[in-house]
N, C-alpha and C positions, 0 to 999 in steps of 0.2 A: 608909533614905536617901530623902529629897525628891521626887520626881518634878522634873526639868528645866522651868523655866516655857516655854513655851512663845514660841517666834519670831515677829518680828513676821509671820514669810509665814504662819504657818500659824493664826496667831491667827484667830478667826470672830466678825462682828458678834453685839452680842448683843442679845437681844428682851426687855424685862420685860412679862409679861402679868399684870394684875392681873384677879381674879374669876375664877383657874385651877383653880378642883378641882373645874370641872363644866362643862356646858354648851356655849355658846359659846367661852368661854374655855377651857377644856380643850382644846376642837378646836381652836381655833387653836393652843397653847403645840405639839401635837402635831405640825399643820403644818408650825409655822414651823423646830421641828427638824429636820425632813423636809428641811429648804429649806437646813440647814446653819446655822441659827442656834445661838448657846449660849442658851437659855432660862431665865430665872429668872422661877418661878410664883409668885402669891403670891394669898393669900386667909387666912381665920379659920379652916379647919379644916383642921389641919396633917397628919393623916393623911391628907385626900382629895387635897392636896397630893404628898406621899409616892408615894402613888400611883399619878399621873403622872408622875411624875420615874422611878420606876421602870420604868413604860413606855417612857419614852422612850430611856433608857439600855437596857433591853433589845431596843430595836430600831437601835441601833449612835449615838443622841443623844446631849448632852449639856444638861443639863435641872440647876436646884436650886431649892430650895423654899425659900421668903423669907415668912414667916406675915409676915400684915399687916392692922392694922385701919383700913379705908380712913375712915372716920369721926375718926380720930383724929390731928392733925397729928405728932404724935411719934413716933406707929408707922409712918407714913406715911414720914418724915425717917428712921429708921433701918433701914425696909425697903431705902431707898435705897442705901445705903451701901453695906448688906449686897449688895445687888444688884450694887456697881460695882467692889467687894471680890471676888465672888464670880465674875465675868464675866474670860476671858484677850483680851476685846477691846474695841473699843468698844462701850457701848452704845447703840446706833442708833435701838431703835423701844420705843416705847411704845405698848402697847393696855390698853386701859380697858374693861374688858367686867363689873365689878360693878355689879349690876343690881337692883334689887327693888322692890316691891311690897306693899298692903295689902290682900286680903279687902274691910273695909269704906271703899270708894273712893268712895260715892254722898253728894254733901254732907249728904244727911239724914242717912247714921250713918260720916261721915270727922270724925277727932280731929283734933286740933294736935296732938299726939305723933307719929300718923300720919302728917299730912302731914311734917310734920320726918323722919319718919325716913326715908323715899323721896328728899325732897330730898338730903338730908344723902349718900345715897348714890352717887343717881341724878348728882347734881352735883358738891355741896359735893365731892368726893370725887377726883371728875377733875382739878379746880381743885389741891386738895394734890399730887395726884400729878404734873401738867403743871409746877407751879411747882420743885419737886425736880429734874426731869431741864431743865429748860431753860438751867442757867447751864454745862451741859455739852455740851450741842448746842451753845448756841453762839459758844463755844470751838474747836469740832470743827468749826463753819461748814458742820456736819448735821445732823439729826435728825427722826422721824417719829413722830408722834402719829396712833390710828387710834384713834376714841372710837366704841363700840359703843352705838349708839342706837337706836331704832325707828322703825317707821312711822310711828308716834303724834308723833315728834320731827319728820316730816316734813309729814306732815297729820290735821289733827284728828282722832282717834278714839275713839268713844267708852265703847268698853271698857275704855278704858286709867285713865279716873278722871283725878279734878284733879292728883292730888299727882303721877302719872307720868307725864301728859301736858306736864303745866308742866313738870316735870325735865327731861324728852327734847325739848322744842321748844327747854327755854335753852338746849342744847347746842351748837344750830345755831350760836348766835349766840357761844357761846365757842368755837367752834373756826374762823368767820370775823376774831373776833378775834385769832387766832393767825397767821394766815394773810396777814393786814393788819400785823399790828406785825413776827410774824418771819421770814416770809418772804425779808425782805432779808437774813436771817442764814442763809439755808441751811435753812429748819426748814420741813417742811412739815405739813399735818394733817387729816385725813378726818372727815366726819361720816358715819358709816355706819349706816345705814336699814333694816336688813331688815324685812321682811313676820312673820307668822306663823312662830314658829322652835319645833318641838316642842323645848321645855327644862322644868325644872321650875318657871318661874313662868308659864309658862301655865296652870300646875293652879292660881294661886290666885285666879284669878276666880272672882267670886262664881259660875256657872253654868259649870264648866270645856267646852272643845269634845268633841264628840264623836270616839271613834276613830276612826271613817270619816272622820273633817275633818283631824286630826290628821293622818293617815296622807298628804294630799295637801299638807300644810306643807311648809315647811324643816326640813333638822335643822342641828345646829350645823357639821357638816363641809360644808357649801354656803357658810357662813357665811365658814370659815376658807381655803377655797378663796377669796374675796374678799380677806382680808386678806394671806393668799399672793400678790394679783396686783398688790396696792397697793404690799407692800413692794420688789414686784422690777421696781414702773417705775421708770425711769433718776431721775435726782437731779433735774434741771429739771423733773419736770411733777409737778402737783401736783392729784389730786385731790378737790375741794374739798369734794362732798358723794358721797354716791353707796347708790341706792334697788333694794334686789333683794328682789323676790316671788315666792311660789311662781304658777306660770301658773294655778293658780285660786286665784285672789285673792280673799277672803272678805271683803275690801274696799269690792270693785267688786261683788260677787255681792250680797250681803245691801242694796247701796244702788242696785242697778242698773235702769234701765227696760227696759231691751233684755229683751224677751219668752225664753225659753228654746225652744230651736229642738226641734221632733222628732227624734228620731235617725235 
């Protein structure tokens, strides 16, 4: 026999995190279950999917796995579904944390394939997925978009290469677009900036960082603790961008004049 669907008191917002079977995104899907959300993860590899969902349900969550390929608007369009199928409440927030990268990023050996396939992810990608949940926000006269971006998206960097630095700086400017058109409807949306985050596309720079540098990064649960504080401020405020680095900033260090002090 069924399981009883669920009341509206006891129903819990739901979060769709895309880019969830690692990284950032894992940590956050973990958090936000943490926080009482019903989580539906989704990404291309549907066991690392699994899981998480299994984590999360083994620590009293509820968590489902939605395989989805962000490059693809069809996959994209019936991730959704599944997502709002899948969910005993509303779903409230949207995080966008697929993320990637090429090896060769330096114009003298970046492709057109290459640069496409960064875009295509880094962006094109957010765009499918923003457009799918928006005719539901705002209906619901709510909704929250928390677009995982970088440094790079905030200020030039130049490790990041052409094709990932262009992705994550248009971000800025689609997520103030967001915030300009739907704002009035209840919808709000983050550009969120972290610094240096040990995940696994930091290994694919050409010249990966050293463990001693690494070890004084972010890791993805600093990450998620951000997007933990974004979703549980009250419904009128709206944070528009927002920039968190680890206190030694390889940033500031590698481009800095300030003399290094004796100990």
């Amino acid at each position: 026999m069924p399981a009883p669907a669920p009341s509206a008191a006891t129903r819990a917002p739901g979060a769709w995190i895309v880019g969830a079977s690692s990284g950032i995104g894992r940590a956050t899907a973990e958090r936000l279950a943490r926080d009482g959300y019903v989580v539906a993860v989704s990404g291309r590899r549907t066991a690392l999917l699994d899981e998480v969902v299994e984590g999360i349900t083994a620590q009293g969550g509820r968590a489902h796995t939605v395989p989805v390929d962000v490059t693809d608007a069809a996959s994209v369009e019936a991730a959704h579904a599944r997502v709002t199928a899948a969910l005993d409440g509303p779903l409230e927030l949207l995080v966008c944390s697929a993320g990637t990268n090429v090896r060769n990023r330096w114009w003298s050996d970046l492709t057109p394939a290459g640069f496409d396939q960064v875009v295509d992810t880094n962006l094109n990608a957010v765009t499918r997925c923003v457009l799918t949940v928006l005719p539901g926000f705002r209906r619901a006269g709510f909704g929250q978009v928390v677009v995982v971006s970088s440094w790079a998206g905030w200020q030039y960097m130049s490790a990041a290469g052409a094709a990932y630095g262009s992705s994550k700086t248009a971000l800025g400017a689609l997520v103030q677009t967001l915030n300009d058109q739907e704002g009035r409807s209840g919808i709000r949306a983050t550009h969120l900036c972290p610094g240096e985050v040990v995940t696994d596309i930091l290994r694919t720079r050409p010249v990966p960082p050293p463990e001693d540098e690494m070890a004084r990064m972010l890791d993805p649960g600093d990450v998620a603790e951000a997007v933990s504080w974004l979703a549980g401020l009250r419904a009128k405020v709206c944070v528009n961008e927002l920039v968190l680095t680890p206190v030694h900033n390889r940033m500031y260090v590698d481009t800095s004049a300030y003399p290094p002090q004796e100990a």
